[in-house]
C-alpha positions as CSV (number, residue, x, y, z in Angstrom):
1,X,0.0,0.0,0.0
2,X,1.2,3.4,-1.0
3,X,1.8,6.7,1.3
4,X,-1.8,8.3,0.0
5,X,-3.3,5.0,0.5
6,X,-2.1,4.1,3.5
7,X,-3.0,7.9,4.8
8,X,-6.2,7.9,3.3
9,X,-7.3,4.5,5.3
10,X,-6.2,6.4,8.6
11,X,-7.8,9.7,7.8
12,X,-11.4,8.4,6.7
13,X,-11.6,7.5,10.1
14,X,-11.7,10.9,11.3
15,X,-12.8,12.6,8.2
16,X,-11.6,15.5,9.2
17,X,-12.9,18.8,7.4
18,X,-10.8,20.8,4.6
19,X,-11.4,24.0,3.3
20,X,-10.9,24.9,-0.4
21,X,-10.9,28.8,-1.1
22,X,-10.4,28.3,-4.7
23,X,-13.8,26.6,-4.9
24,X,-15.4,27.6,-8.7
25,X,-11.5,25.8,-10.4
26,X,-12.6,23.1,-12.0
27,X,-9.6,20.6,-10.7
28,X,-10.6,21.9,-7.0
29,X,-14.4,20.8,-7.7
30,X,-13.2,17.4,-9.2
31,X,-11.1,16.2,-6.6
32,X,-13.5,17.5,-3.8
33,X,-16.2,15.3,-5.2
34,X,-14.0,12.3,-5.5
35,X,-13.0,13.0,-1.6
36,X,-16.9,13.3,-0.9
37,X,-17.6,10.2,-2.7
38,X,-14.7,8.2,-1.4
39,X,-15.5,9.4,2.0
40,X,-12.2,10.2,3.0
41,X,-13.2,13.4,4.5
42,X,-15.7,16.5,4.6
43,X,-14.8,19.0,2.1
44,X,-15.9,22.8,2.4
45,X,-15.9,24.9,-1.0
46,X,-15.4,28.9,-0.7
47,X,-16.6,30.8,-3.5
48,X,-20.2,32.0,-5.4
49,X,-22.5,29.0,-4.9
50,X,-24.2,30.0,-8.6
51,X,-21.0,30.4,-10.3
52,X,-19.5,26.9,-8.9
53,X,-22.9,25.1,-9.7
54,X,-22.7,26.7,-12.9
55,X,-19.0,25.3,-13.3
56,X,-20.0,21.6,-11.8
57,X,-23.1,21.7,-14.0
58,X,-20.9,22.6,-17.3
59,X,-18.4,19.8,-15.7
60,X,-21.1,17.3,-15.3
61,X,-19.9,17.0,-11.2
62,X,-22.4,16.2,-8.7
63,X,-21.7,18.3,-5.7
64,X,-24.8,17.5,-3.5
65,X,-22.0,16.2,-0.9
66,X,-20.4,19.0,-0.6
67,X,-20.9,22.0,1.3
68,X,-20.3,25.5,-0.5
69,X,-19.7,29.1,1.9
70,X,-20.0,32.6,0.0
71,X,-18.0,34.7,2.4
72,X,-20.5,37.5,2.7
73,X,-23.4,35.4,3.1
74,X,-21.6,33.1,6.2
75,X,-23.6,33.6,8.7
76,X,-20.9,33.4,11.6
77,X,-18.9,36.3,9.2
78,X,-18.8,38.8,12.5
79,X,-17.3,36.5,14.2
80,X,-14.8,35.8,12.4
81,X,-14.1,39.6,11.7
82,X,-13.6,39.5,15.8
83,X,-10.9,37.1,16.0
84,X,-9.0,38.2,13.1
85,X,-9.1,41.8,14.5
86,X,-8.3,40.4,18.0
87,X,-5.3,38.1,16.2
88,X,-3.4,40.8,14.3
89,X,-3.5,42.6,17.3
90,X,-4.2,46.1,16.6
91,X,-2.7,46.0,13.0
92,X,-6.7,46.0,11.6
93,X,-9.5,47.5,12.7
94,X,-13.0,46.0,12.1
95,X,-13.4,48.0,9.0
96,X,-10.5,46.9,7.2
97,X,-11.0,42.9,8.4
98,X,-14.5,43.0,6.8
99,X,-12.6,43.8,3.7
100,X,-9.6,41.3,3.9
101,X,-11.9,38.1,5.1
102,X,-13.8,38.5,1.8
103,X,-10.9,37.4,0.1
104,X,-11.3,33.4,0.1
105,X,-8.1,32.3,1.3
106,X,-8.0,35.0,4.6
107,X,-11.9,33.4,4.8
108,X,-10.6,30.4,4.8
109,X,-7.5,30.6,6.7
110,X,-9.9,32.1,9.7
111,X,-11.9,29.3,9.4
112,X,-8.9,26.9,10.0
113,X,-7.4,29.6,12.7
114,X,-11.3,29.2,14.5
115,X,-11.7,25.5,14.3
116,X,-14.3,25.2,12.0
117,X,-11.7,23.7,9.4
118,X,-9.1,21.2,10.5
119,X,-6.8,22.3,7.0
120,X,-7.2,24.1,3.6
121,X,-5.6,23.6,0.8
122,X,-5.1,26.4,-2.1
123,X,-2.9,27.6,-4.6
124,X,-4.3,26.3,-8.0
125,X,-5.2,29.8,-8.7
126,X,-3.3,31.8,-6.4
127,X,0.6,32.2,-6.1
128,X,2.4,30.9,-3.2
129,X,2.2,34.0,-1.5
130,X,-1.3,34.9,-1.6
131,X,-1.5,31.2,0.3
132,X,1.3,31.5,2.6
133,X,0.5,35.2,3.6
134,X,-3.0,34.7,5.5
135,X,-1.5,31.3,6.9
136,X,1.7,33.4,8.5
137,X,-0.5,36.3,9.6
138,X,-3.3,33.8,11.3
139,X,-2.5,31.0,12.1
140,X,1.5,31.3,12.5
141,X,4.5,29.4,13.1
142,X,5.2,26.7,15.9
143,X,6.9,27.8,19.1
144,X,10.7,27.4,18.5
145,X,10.0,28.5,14.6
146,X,10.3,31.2,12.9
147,X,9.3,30.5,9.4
148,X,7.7,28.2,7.3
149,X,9.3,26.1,4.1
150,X,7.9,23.9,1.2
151,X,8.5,20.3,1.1
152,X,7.4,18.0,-1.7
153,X,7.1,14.1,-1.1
154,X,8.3,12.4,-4.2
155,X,6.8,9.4,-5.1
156,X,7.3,6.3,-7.2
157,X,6.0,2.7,-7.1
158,X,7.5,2.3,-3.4
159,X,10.5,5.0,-3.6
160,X,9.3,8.0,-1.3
161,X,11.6,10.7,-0.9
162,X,11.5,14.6,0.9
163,X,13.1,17.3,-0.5
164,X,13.2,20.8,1.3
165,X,13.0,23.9,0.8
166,X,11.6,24.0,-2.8
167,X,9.0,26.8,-2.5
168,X,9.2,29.7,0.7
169,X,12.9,30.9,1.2
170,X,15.0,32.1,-1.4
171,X,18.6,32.2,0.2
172,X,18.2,31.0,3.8
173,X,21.2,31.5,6.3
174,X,22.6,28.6,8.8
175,X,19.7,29.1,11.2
176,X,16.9,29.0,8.6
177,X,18.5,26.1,7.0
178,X,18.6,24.1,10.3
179,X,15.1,24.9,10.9
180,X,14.3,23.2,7.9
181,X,16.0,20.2,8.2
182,X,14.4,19.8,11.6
183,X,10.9,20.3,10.5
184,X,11.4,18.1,7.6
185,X,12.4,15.2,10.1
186,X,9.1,15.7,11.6
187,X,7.6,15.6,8.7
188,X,9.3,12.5,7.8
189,X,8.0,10.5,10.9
190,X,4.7,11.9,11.0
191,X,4.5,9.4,7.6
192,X,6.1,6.4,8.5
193,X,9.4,7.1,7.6
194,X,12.8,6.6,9.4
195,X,14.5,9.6,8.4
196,X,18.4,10.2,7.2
197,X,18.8,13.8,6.5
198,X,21.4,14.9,4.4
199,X,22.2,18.7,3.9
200,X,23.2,19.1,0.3
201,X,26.5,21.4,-1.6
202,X,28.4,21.3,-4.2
203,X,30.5,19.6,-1.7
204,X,31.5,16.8,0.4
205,X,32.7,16.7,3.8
206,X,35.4,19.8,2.6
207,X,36.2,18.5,-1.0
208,X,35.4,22.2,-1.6
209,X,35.9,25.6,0.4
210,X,33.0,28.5,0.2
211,X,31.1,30.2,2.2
212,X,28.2,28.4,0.7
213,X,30.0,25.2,1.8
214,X,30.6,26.5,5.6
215,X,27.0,27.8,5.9
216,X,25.5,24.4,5.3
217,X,28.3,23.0,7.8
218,X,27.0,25.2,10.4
219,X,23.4,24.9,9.4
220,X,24.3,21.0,10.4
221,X,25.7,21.5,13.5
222,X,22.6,23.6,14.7
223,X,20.0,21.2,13.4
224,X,21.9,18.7,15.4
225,X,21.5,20.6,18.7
226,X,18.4,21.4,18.1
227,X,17.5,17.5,17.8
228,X,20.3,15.1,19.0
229,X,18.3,12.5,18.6
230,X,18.0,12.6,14.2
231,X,19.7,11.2,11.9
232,X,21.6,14.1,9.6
233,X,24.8,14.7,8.0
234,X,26.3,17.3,5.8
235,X,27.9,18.7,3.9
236,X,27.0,16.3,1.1
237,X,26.7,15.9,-2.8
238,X,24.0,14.9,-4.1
239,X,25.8,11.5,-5.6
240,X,27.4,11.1,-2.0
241,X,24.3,11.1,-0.4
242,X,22.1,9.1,-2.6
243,X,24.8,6.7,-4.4
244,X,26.6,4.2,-1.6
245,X,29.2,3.5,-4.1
246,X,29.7,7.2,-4.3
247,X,29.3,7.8,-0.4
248,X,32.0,4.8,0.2
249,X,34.8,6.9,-1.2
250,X,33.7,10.3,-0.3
251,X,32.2,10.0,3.2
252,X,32.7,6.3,4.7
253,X,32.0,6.8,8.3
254,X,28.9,8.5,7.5
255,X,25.5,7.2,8.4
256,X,23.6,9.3,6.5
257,X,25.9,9.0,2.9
258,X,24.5,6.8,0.3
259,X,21.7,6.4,2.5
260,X,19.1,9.7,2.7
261,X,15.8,9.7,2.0
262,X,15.4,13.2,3.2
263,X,17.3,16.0,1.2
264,X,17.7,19.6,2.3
265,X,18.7,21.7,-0.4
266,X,20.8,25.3,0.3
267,X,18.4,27.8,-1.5
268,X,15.3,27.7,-3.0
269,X,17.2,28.2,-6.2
270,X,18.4,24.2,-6.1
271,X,15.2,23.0,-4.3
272,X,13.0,24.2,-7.2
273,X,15.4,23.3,-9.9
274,X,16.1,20.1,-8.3
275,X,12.5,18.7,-7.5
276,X,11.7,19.2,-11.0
277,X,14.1,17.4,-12.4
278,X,13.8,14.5,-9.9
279,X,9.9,14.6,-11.3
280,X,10.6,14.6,-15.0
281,X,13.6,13.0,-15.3
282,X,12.9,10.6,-12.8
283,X,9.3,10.5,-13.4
284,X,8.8,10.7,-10.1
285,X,5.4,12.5,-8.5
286,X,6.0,15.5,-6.9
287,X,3.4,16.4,-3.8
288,X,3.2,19.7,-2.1
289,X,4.9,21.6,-1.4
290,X,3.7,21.1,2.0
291,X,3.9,24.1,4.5
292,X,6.1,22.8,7.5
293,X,6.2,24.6,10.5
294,X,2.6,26.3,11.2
295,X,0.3,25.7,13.7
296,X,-2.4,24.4,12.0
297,X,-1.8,22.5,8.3
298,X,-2.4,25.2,5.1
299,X,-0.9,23.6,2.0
300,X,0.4,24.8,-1.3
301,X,-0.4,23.7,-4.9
302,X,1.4,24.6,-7.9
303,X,-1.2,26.1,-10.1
304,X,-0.7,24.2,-12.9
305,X,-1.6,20.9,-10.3
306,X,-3.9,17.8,-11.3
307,X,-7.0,16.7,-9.9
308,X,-4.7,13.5,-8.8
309,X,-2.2,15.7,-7.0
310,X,-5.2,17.8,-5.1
311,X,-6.6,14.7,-4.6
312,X,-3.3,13.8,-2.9
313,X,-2.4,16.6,-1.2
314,X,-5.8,17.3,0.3
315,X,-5.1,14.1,2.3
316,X,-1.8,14.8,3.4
317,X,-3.1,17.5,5.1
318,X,-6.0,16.0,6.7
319,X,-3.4,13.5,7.9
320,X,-1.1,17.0,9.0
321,X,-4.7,17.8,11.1
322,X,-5.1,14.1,12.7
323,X,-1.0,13.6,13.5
């Protein structure tokens, strides 16, 4: 049985409820049907109730399962006003949070922050930072974080592989860096993996000397401290840490070379590159990103996504919600 699979068993248990502000796309409607029908969990639809019948009419989707909220027309809309204005702490007033909350993903993003959603998924219409922004704002980062990062599970037959950060920070220094690594441990267990983490250069253990080079050797040492107990090494090749052959002759006594299922790359620059190619090349399916390091689970699609990979994602994060 495969990760999604094996996740979705666990999570139609629950059926915990996901919120999808991007609720008149046509992939968004298709793959909350599919969860309906499947009964994996309770979808919730933001958007024009006309327009997205008119859209799962034209689609030929049957969306009696599935409940639809029009932001101006929710009826518990003043109270979610309150405890937006009460979250940002004096940086809105009441007038100004009528106006943000009718944008679908802040809606939505409140109805996470309140409870009333256990995740939401967006981002098939709406960059990465139009998703990211309420989620920061709302619901915010775990205590002993300070930001977020994208992961993407990569998937084939039963090869599963993480690879961080491919989507929030552009150049991230030795703290950010170490963060990452840490939360994408987490992230590792909380789906049956046992994690080797390897921080990836352009070198290995010294071959070459850069800043570059030293900043993921520190970045190491602090996402060591920060969690004795995982399993990481760096700095590492890509070759070195994936190929034992190649991790023989360039970093024998490590446990993590020729070996890692879990690859932290050093900017966003190589992460994005270097999903990609993994998924094309490799043919590999790419899942996320996935938002590590908030609160409560908000994920990410690439707007150019499948129904398959909403489909997919949508229960990675009911599964973020249940774990």
């Amino acid at each position: 049985m495969d990760l999604i699979e094996s996740l979705k068993v666990k999570v139609s248990e629950k059926k915990p409820t996901i919120v999808f502000p991007e609720g008149n796309d046509r992939r968004i409607l298709e793959a909350a049907v599919r969860l309906s029908v499947d009964n994996v969990l309770k979808p919730i639809l933001i958007g024009n109730g006309y327009d997205i019948k008119e859209v799962a009419k034209e689609y030929g989707l049957n969306i009696s399962g599935v409940e639809i909220i029009y932001p101006s027309e929710y009826e518990e809309f003043d109270y979610l006003v309150e405890k937006f204005v009460e979250r940002r702490k004096g940086k809105v007033d009441e007038e100004s949070a009528r106006k943000i909350l009718l944008d679908q993903n802040y809606f939505g993003t409140m109805l996470v922050y309140t409870g009333k959603a256990d995740g939401m998924v967006s981002g098939a219409a709406h960059t990465t930072g139009e998703t990211v922004r309420p989620a920061l704002q709302i619901i915010k980062t775990k205590e002993g974080f300070s930001r977020t990062s994208g992961l993407f599970i990569m998937l084939k037959r039963d090869e599963m592989y993480l690879m961080a950060d491919c989507a929030i920070n552009i150049d991230p220094d030795a703290d950010t860096l170490a963060e990452i690594a840490v939360l994408s441990e987490e992230t590792a267990r909380t789906f049956g993996m046992d994690p080797r983490v390897a921080m990836l250069s352009f070198s290995t253990k010294g071959s070459a000397s850069h800043e570059l080079v030293d900043k993921v050797v520190e970045a190491t040492e602090k996402a060591k401290k920060m969690n004795p107990n995982m399993t990481i090494d760096g700095e590492l090749q890509f070759d070195a840490a994936f190929v034992s052959k190649v991790a023989e002759k360039k970093a024998p006594d490590s446990k993590v070379a020729g070996n890692a299922n879990v690859f932290i790359f050093p900017s966003l620059e190589a992460g994005n590159i270097g999903y990609k190619l993994v998924q094309y090349f490799g043919d590999f399916k790419a899942v996320g990103p996935i938002l590590q390091g908030l609160n409560k689970p908000v994920n990410d699609l690439s707007r150019g996504t499948t129904v398959d990979e909403i489909y997919a994602l949508s229960i990675i994060t009911a599964a973020q919600a249940l774990f």
